[in-house]
N, C-alpha and C positions, 0 to 999 in steps of 0.2 A: 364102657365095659359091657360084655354081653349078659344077658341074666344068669346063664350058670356060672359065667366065672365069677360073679359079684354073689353067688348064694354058697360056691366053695369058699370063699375066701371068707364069708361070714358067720357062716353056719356053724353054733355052735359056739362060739367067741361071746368072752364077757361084756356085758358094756360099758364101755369107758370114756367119760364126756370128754368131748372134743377129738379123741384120738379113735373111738369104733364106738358108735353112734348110728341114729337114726340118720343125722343130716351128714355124716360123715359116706356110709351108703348110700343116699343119695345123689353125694357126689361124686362118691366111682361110678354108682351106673350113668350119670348124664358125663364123663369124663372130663370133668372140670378138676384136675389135676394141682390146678396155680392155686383155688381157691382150698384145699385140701391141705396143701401144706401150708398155707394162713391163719386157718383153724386151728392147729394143732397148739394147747393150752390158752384158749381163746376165753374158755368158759366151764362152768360147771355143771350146768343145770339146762332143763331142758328149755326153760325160761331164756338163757343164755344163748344158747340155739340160736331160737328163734332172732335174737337180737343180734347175733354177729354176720347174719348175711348184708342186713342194709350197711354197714359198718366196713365193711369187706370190698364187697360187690358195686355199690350205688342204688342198688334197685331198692324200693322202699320196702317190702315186704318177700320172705319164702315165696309168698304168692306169685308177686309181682316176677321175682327170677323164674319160678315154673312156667309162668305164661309165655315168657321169652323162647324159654329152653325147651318146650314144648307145649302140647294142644292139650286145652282141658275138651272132655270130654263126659258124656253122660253116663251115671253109674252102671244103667242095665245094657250098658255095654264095653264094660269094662272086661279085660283079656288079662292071658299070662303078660307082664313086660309093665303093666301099665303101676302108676303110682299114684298112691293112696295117700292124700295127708288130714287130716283131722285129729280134733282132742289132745293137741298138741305132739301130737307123736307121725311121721312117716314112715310109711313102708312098702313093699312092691307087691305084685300077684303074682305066686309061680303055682303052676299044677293044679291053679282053681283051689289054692289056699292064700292068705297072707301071709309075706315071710318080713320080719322085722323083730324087734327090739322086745321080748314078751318077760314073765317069770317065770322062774320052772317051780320045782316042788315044793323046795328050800327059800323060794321067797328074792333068790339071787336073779338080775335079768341079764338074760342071753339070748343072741339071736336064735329063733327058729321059726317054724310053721305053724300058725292056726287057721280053722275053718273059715270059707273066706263065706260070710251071710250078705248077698247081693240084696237084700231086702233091709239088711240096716243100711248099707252104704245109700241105697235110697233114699234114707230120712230127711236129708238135706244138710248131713253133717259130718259129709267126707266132701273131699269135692279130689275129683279124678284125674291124671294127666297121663298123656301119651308121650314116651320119649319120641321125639324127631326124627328121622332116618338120616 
């Protein structure tokens, strides 16, 4: 899926483990389609996530499928397109913000945009991937 149509499609939507999710948006934008409808009531938590790709997929870790499915890459050159996972949470760069999975006012979380700090993702505690062409 290309980035604006995965930020229409997200933008603003509640979130809902396993059904519109961090790893759920991850996998429309790399279009892994089969592994999307597998997920769906897979888990709860984000803990859960993380645990139903090896389970799923084969690959032992999120990680390990990112590597596959694309280039990691160094944070002080990270772009609009590219994906961001850490602190247990993933999400994409659009517009030279993050967009992903946040809270709003009320405490409720829902996709949208925040600033994207290229100096934390520096710290050693994002680690960065390029989708593939």
């Amino acid at each position: 899926m290309e980035l604006h149509d995965l930020i229409e499609k997200y933008r603003g939507a509640s979130r809902a483990p396993s059904s519109c999710d961090c790893l759920t948006l991850l996998l429309h934008y790399l279009d892994d389609e089969k592994h999307i409808e597998q997920i769906k009531g897979r888990y709860k938590t984000q803990r859960g996530a993380f645990r139903t790709i090896p389970k799923l997929t084969g690959y032992a870790s999120i990680g390990e499928y990112l590597e596959t499915h694309c280039e990691r890459i160094q944070p002080l050159f990270c772009r609009d397109g590219d994906i961001v996972v850490g602190g247990g949470h993933m999400a994409v760069i659009a517009s030279g913000h993050i967009f992903g999975v946040g809270k709003d006012i009320d405490g409720f979380e829902e996709f949208g945009f925040k600033p994207l700090e290229v100096t934390a993702l520096n710290k050693g505690e994002h680690i960065i991937y390029r989708k593939k062409r």
